[in-house]
BAZA-995984 format. One line per field, with one value per residue (C-alpha): x, z, y; residue in three letters; chain; residue number from 1. Coordinates in steps of 0.5 Angstrom, whole numbers, plus 500, padded with zeros to 3 digits. Each point is the difference from the previous one (the first is absolute). Example, Ala and Ser with C-alpha at 12.3 -4.5 7.8 and 13.67 -1.06 7.14 Angstrom:
# residues 2
c1	[525 502]
c3	[516 498]
c2	[491 507]
rest	[ALA SER]
kette	[A A]
nr	[1 2]
***
This chain:
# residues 595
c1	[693 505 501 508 497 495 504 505 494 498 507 502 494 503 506 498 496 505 506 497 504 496 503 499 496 504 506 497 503 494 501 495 502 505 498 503 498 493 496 498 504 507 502 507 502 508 499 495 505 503 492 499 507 497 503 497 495 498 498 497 495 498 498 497 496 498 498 495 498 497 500 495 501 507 499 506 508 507 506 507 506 499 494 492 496 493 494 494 493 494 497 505 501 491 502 505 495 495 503 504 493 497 505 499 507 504 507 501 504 499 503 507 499 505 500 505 501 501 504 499 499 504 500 504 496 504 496 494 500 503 501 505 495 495 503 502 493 497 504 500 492 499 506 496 494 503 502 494 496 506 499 503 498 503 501 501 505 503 506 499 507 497 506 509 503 495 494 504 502 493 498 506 498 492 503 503 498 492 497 495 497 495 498 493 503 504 495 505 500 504 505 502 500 505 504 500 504 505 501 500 507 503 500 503 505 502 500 503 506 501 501 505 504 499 504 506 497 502 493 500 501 495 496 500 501 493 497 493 503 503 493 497 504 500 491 501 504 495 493 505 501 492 500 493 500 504 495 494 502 502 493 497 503 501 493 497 506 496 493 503 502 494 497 504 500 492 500 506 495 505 500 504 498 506 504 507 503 507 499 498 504 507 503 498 506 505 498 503 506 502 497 505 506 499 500 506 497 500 507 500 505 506 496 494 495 497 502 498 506 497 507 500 494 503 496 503 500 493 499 494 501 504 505 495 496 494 498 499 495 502 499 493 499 504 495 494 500 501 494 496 502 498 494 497 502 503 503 502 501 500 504 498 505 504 506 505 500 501 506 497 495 506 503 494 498 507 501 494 502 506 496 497 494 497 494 506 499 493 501 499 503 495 505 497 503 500 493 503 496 502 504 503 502 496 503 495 506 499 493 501 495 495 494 495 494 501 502 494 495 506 497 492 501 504 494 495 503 501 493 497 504 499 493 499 495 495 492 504 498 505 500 502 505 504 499 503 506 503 499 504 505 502 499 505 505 500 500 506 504 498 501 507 505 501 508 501 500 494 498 493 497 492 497 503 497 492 500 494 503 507 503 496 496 494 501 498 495 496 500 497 494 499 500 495 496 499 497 496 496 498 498 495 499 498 505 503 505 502 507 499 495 501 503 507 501 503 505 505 507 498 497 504 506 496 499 508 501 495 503 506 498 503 506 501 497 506 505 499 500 506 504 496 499 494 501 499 492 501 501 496 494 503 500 492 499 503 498 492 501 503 493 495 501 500 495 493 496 493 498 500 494 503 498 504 507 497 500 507 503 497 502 507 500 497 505 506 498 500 506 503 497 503 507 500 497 506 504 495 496 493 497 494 493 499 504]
c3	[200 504 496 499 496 498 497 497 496 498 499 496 495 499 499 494 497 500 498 497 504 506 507 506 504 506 498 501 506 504 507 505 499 506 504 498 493 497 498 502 496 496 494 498 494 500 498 495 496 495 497 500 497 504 506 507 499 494 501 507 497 493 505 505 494 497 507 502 493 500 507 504 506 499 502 499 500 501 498 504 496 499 505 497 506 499 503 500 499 505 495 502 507 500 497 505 505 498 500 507 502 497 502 507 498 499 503 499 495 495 502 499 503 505 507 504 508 504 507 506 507 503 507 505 505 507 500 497 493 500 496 495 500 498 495 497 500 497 495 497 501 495 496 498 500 494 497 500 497 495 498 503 505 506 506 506 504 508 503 508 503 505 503 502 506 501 500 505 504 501 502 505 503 501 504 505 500 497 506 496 496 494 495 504 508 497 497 495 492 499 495 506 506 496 498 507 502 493 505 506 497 499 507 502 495 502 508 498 496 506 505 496 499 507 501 496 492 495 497 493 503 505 494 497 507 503 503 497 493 500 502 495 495 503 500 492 500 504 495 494 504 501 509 500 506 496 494 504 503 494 496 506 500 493 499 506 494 494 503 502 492 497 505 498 492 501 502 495 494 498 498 497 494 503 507 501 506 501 504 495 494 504 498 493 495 502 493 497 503 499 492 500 503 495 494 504 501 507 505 505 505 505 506 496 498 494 496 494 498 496 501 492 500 505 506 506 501 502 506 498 505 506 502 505 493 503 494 501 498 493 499 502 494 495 500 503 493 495 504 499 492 500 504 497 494 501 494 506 508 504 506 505 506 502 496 506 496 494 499 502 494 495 503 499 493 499 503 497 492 501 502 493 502 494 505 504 496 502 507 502 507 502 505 504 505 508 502 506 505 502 507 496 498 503 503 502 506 504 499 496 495 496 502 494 504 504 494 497 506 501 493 501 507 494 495 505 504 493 498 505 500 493 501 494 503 502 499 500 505 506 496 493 504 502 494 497 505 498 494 499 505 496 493 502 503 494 495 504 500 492 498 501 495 502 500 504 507 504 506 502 504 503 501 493 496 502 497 496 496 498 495 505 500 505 494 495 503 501 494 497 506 497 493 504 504 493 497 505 500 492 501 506 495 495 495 496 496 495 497 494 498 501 493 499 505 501 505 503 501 507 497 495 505 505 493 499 506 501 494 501 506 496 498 508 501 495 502 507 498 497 505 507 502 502 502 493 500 509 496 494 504 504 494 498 506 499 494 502 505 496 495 506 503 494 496 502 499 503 500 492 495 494 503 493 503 507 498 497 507 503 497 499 508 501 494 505 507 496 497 508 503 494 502 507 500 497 506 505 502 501 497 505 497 505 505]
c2	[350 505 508 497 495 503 507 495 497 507 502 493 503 506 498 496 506 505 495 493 497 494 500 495 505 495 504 507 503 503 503 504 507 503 505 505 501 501 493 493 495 500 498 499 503 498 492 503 505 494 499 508 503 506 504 498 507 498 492 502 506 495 494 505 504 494 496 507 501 492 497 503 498 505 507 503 499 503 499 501 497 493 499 501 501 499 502 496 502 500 494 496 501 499 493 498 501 497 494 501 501 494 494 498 497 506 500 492 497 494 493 499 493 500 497 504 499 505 498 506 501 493 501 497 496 504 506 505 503 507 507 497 493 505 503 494 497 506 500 493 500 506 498 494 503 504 494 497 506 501 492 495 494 503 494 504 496 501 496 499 499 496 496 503 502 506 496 496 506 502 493 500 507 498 493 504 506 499 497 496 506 499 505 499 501 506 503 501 499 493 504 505 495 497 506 501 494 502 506 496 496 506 503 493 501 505 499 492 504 506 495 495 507 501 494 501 498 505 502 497 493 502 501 493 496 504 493 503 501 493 497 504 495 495 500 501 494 496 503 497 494 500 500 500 504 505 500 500 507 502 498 504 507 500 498 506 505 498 502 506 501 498 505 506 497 502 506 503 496 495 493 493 496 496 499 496 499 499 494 497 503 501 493 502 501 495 495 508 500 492 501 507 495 495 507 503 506 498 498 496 503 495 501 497 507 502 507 503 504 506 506 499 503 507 496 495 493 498 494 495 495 500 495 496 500 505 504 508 505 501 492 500 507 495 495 503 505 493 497 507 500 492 500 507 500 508 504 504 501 506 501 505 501 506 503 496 494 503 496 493 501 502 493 496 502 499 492 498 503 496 494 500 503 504 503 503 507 502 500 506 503 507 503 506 504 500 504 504 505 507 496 496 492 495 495 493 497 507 500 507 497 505 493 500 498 506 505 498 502 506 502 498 505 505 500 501 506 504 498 502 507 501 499 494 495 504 497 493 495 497 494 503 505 493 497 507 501 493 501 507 497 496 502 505 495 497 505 505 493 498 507 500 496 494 501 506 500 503 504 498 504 499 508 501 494 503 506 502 505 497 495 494 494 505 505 495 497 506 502 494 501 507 497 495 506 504 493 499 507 500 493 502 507 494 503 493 499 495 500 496 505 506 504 503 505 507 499 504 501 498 494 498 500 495 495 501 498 493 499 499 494 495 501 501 493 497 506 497 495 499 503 497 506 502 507 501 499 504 506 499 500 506 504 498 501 507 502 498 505 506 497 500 507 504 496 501 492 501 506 501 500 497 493 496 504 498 492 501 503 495 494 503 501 493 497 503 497 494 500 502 494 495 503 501 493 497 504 495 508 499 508 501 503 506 503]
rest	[UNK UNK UNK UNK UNK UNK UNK UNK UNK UNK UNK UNK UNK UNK UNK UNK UNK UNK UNK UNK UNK UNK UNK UNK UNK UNK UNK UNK UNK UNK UNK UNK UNK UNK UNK UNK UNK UNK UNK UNK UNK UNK UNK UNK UNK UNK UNK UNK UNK UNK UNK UNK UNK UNK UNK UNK UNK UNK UNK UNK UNK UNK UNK UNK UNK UNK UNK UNK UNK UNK UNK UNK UNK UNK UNK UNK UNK UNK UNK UNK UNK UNK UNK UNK UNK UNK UNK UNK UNK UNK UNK UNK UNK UNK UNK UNK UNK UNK UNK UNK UNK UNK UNK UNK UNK UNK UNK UNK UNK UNK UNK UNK UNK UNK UNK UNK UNK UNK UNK UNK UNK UNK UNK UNK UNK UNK UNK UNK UNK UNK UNK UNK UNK UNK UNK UNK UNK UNK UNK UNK UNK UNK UNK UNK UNK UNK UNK UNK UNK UNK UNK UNK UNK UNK UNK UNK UNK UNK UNK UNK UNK UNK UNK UNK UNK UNK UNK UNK UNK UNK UNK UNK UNK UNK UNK UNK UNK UNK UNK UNK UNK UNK UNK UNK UNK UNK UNK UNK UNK UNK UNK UNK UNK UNK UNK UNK UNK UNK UNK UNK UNK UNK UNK UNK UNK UNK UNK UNK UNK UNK UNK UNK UNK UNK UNK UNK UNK UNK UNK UNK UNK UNK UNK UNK UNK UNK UNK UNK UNK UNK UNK UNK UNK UNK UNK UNK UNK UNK UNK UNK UNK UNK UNK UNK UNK UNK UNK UNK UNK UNK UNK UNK UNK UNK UNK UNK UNK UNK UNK UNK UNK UNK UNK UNK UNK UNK UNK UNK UNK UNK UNK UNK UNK UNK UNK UNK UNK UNK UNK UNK UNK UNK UNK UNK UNK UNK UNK UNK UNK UNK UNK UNK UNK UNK UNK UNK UNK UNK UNK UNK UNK UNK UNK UNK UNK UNK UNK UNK UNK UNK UNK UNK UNK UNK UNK UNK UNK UNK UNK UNK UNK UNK UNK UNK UNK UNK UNK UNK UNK UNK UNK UNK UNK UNK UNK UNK UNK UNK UNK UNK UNK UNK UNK UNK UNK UNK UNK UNK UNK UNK UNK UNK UNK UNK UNK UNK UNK UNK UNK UNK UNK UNK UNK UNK UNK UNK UNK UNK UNK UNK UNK UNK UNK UNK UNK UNK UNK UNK UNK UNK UNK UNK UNK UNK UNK UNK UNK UNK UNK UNK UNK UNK UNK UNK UNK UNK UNK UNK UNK UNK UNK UNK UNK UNK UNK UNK UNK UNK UNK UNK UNK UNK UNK UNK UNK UNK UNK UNK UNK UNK UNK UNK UNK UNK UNK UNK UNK UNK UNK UNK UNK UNK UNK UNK UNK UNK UNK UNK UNK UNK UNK UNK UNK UNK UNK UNK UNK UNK UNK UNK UNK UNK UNK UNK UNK UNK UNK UNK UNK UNK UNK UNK UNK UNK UNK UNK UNK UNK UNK UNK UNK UNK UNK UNK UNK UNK UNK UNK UNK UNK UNK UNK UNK UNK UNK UNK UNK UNK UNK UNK UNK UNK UNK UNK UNK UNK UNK UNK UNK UNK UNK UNK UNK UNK UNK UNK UNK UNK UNK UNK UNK UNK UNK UNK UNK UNK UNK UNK UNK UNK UNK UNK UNK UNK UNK UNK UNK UNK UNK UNK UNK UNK UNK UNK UNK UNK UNK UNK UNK UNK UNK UNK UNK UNK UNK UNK UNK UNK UNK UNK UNK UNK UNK UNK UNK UNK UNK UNK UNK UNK UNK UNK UNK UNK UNK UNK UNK UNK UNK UNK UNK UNK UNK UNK UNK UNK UNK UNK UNK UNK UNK UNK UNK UNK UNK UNK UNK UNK UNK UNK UNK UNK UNK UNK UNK]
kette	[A A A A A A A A A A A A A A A A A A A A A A A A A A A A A A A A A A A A A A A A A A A A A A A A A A A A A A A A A A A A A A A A A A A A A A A A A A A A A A A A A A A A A A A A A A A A A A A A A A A A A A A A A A A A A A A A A A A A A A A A A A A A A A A A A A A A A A A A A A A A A A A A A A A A A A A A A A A A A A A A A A A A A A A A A A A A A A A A A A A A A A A A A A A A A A A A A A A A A A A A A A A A A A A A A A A A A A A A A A A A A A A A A A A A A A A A A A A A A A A A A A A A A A A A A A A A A A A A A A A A A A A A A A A A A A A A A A A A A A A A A A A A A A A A A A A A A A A A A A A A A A A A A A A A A A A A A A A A A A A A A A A A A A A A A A A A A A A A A A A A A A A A A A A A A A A A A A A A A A A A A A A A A A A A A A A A A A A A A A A A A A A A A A A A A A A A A A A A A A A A A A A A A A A A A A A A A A A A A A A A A A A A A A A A A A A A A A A A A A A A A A A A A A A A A A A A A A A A A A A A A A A A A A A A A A A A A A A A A A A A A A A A A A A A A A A A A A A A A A A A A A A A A A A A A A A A A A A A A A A A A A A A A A A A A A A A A A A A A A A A A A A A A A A A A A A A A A A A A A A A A A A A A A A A A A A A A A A A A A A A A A A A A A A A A A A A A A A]
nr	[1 2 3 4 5 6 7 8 9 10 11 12 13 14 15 16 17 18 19 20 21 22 23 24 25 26 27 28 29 30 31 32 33 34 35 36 37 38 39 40 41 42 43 44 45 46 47 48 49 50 51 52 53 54 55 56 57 58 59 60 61 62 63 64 65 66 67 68 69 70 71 72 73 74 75 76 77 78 79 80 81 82 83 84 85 86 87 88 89 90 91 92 93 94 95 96 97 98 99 100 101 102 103 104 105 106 107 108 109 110 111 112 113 114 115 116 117 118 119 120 121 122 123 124 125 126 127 128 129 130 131 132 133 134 135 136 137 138 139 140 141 142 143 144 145 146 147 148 149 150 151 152 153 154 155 156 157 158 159 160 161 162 163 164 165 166 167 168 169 170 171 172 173 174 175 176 177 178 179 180 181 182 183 184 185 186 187 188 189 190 191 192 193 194 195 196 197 198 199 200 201 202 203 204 205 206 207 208 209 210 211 212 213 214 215 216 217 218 219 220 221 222 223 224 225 226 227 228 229 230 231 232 233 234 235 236 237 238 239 240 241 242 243 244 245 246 247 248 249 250 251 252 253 254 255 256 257 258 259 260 261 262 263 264 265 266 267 268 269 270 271 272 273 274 275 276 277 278 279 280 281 282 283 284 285 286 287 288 289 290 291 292 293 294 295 296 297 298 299 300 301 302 303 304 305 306 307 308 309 310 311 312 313 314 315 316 317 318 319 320 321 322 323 324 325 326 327 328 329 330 331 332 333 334 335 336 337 338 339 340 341 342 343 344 345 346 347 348 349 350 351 352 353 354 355 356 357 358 359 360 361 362 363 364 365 366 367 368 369 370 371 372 373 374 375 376 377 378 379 380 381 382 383 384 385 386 387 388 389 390 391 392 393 394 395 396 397 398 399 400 401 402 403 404 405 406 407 408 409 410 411 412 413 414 415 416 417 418 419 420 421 422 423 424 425 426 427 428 429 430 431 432 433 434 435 436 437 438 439 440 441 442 443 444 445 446 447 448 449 450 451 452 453 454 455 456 457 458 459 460 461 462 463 464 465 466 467 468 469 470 471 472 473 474 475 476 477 478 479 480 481 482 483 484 485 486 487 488 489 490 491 492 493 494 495 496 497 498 499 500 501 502 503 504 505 506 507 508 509 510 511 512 513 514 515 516 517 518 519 520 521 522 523 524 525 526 527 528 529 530 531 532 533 534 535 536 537 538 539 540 541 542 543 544 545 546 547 548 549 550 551 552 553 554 555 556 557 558 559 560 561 562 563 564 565 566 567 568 569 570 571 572 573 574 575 576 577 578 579 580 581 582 583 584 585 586 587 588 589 590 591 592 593 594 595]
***
């Protein structure tokens, strides 16, 4: 039971003592106390003063006396004006963490019996994963991570667009350019050897569109009329029209691309439960548009193309299919979402893709809304910002891209150099000091990018990310291996401890802090949750972590002869390292043993 429901129950029952008149305690306003008054939880008075015909002060001090005189868990209360803050007691901050302590499953919700998709990652087959695909990928996974943890059947699910002009843009460069290389006589991941042939098409672009303007053309013609860009669409219309050359070639690059991307999903610690492909999706959703003709939802335009007109709504004429009958890329999401809903069953989809598209997903919901589909309001777009270095943007034609292989070895390299400097590793083998050094890195990568609200643009930078004194994954993961550290030490001074059986302890300010805080782990699940932000359980853990800390230097636990006070220190320290790996856990950070 949480203290808000808790403290209603108590306040319903004083309510009915001092004025005979029974309230639902659901009704009752309690809230934690703001930090800038005196008090744990609040009550509010104001909705109370039809019962009571008494002033503010006067309601707040009645409930408050008879809650301190008859409730023991209440040990004190304030009252400013129309707010009773209340103090609770070490008796009921010894219960609460005797039953953190004793449930393994501390932090996870009930069952709420629904199937919720979440789409992230959806990689375009031309080049290697990046920063921003990095983003993307750590977000989805923890957001579904949390999900789960707050009671839903979570379906992890990927889009690979493995098929459009791009793809053939690197399929092109690597017949003229690529002298027969393979990911094997390179010795290049496939995903890189292809995105180096992405690259390769827009240096002859650009050399194509030089010389045409060089013989008299004006640049925005040269731009369309370039021969490779021509031949670049004209192989699009052969793969459609099955050239089993051109899908031979096809079959090969992207299959040396999607071994690239397993290779690189490993190292981040992601996985799917379900991947689609675009070439097998991208015919998907023409049924839709010939059913929203037949409801004139849809109209067909003279030259033969198909429009939703949506400037009723404040948006524009969207374009469904084209007057060669060739649909586009939101055709493919109106009938991929209705085969989602129909094959799983989903009460709700969750889209994880970049803040730029944020109005294809308004249109989207929209369309399908309008095609009768009752499911369209539980689609849900998570929009993030861009990440961005202190360089600047990325650009994948250029080459300028922050690649994700590399700023995952960047990071290793990073951990390793700050370990060592901060001497933090010391009596651990080399083996456990690589093990260490992977999974410093890129716990700190996750947690700096996680960290941060998924609405905001961000500025990651990698020195800054591994810090073991900062609001940092290396921070965190420290601290729990301290935690680890001390535990170790009484078991090897035979000291035990049993949560369960030990009697009510006197704890500290210190201690009843580090309860408060643990306590408040669920609501952070379902607040996280809630809002698809898992910066709210980052910061969570940062806080403990913190708190922990401040605890620690200030609380002597193994040199201390009270061997009862001793156990109860333990288990509470050994109940927070718990609570940290449950919580970074849902963040996809793995917590080291010793450091």
């Amino acid at each position: 039971m949480t203290p808000e429901l808790f403290l209603a129950q108590k306040a319903a029952e004083a309510i009915r003592a001092l004025y005979s008149v029974e309230v639902d305690p659901a009704t009752l306003q309690v809230q934690v106390t703001r930090k800038e008054f005196e008090g744990d939880y609040t009550l509010v008075i104001f909705p109370l003063l039809r019962i009571t015909h008494a002033s503010p002060e006067n309601t707040g001090k009645a409930i408050g006396d008879w809650l301190q005189e008859n409730v023991p868990e209440v040990s004190g209360y304030n009252c400013v004006k129309g707010f009773l803050n209340i103090l609770l007691s070490a008796v009921y901050w010894n219960n609460v963490f005797r039953t953190i302590a004793t449930d393994p499953a501390f932090g996870t919700l009930p069952s709420t019996g629904r199937t919720v998709m979440v789409e992230f990652s959806s990689p375009n087959t031309n080049k290697p994963l990046h920063l921003g695909h990095i983003r993307n990928n750590l977000l989805g996974d923890s957001v579904s991570r949390i999900l789960a943890a707050s009671g839903n059947k979570v379906i992890k699910a990927t889009l690979v667009n493995d098929r459009g002009v791009h793809i053939c843009k690197s399929m092109l460069a690597w017949q003229r350019v690529g002298q027969g290389a393979t990911p094997a006589s390179s010795g290049l991941k496939g995903d890189h050897l292809v995105g180096d042939m992405y690259v390769a098409f827009n240096d002859i672009y650009k050399k194509e569109v030089e010389d045409l303007v060089a013989g008299g053309m004006d640049e925005e013609t040269a731009k369309k009329e370039a021969p490779c860009l021509k031949e670049a669409h004209k192989m699009l219309l052969d793969w459609e029209a099955g050239d089993p050359q051109v899908l031979d070639l096809w079959k090969k690059m992207n299959g040396w691309v999607l071994e690239g991307f397993d290779q690189t999903y490993r190292a981040l610690g992601i996985s799917f439960d379900k991947v689609y492909y675009e070439s097998q999706t991208y015919l998907l959703g023409k049924e839709l548009v010939q059913k929203g003709l037949d409801m004139g939802v849809f109209v067909r335009d003279p030259d033969g193309s198909v429009w939703c007109d949506l400037t009723a709504d404040g948006l524009d004429r969207k374009l469904l299919l084209r007057s060669n009958g060739t649909s586009v890329y939101i055709t493919q999401d109106l009938g991929t979402a209705e085969r989602r809903f129909e094959e799983f069953r989903l009460d709700s989809h969750v889209y994880v893709v970049g803040n730029e598209q944020d109005y294809h997903f308004q249109v989207l919901k929209l369309i399908l809304s309008k095609l009768g589909f009752a499911w369209a309001d539980q689609i849900f777009h998570l929009s993030y910002g861009m990440v961005e270095l202190p360089e600047g943007k990325m650009k994948s034609r250029e080459g300028t891209v922050v690649d994700a292989d590399d700023l995952i070895e960047k990071m290793y390299l990073e951990a390793k150099a700050t370990s060592e400097e901060a001497g933090k590793l010391e009596g651990l083998s080399d083996e456990e000091k690589e093990k260490l050094y992977r999974m410093i890195g890129l716990g700190a990568l996750k947690y700096f990018i996680i960290k941060v609200d998924p609405k905001k643009t961000m500025l990651f930078n990698p020195k800054e990310s591994i810090d073991f004194n900062g609001n940092t994954g290396p921070f965190i993961q420290y601290t729990h291996a301290r935690i680890r550290s001390i535990l170790r030490k009484a078991a090897e001074q035979g000291i035990a401890f049993d949560a369960a059986a030990l009697p009510s302890l006197d704890l500290s300010p210190k201690e009843i802090r580090l309860v408060k805080l643990m306590n408040l782990f669920p609501g952070k699940v379902a607040e996280a949750a809630q809002a698809y932000s898992p910066a709210v359980i980052a910061n969570f853990a940062y806080d403990l972590a913190k708190e922990f800390n401040q605890y620690y230097h200030e609380t002597p636990i193994l040199k201390m002869e009270d061997a009862v006070l001793q156990q109860g220190r333990l288990a509470l320290i050994d109940t927070v390292s718990a609570v940290l790996r449950t919580a970074m856990g849902m963040l996809g950070i793995e917590l080291p043993e010793r450091m």
